[in-house]
Every structure is written in structure tokens, then in C-alpha cells.
C-alpha positions in Angstrom: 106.4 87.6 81.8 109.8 86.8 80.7 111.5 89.7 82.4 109.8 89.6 85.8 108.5 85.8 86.0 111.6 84.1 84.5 109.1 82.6 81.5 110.9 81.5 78.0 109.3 82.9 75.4 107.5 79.6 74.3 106.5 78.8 78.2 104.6 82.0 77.9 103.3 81.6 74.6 102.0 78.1 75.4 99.9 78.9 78.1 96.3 79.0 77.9 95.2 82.4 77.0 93.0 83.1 79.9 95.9 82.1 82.2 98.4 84.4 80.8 96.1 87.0 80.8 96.0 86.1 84.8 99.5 85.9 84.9 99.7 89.3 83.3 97.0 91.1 85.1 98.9 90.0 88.4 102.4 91.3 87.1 101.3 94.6 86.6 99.7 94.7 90.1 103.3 93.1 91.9 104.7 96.0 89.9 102.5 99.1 90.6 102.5 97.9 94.5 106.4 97.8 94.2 106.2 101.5 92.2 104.5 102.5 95.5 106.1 101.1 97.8 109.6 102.8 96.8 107.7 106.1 95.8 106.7 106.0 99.6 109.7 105.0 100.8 111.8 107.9 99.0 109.1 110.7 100.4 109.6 109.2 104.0 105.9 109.0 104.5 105.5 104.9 104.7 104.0 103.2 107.9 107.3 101.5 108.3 109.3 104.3 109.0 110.5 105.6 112.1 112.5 108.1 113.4 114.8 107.3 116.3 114.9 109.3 119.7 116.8 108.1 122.6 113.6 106.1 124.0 113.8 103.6 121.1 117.1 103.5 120.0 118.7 99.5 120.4 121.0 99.2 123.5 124.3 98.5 123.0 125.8 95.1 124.2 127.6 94.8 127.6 130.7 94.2 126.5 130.6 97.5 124.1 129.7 99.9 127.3 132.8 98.5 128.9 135.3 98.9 126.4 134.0 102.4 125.6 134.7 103.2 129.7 138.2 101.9 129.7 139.1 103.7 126.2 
């Protein structure tokens, strides 16, 4: 609790212990979702990622298209 929820020592020690055991319970399971998260983000395989084609790809402003015709 002090390294991931910014808890002194005696803030967590002082707690009630069926609250800290909350606390605790719910830190591991920020962390193992984070673990996953970034495990399925280094294999490519998340439902966020996408590859991009030229049907999706962002348009490029105006004034870039012009530039790039007089250069």
C-alpha cells in the first residue's frame, strides 16, 4: 500500500484491519489487470489495437497537401 497507494507506513498500519485487507485485495487486482493489460499489449492481440490501411488512416490538414504540391 505504500508503494502503489502513496500510504505512510503508520496510515496503513492504522487502518481497520478489514479495510486494509480491502485495500489490499483491490491493489493486487489494479495490478494483475495492469500485468494484463501490458502482457496484451506487447503480443499485439488487445481489442484496442488496430492496424492502419489507407481506408483509416487520419487525413492530413489542408494546408499540409498544399505545401507538399508546391515543394
Amino acid at each position: 500500500m505504500k508503494y502503489s497507494g502513496g500510504w505512510s507506513f503508520s496510515e496503513a498500519y492504522n487502518l481497520p484491519i478489514k479495510l486494509r485487507e480491502w485495500f489490499v485485495e483491490r491493489l493486487v487486482k489494479q495490478l494483475e489487470n495492469e500485468n494484463q493489460a501490458i502482457e496484451s499489449a506487447q503480443r499485439g492481440g488487445g481489442s484496442n489495437s488496430q492496424t492502419l490501411t489507407p481506408y483509416n488512416q487520419p487525413q492530413r490538414p489542408p494546408d499540409m497537401m498544399a505545401k507538399k504540391r508546391q515543394g
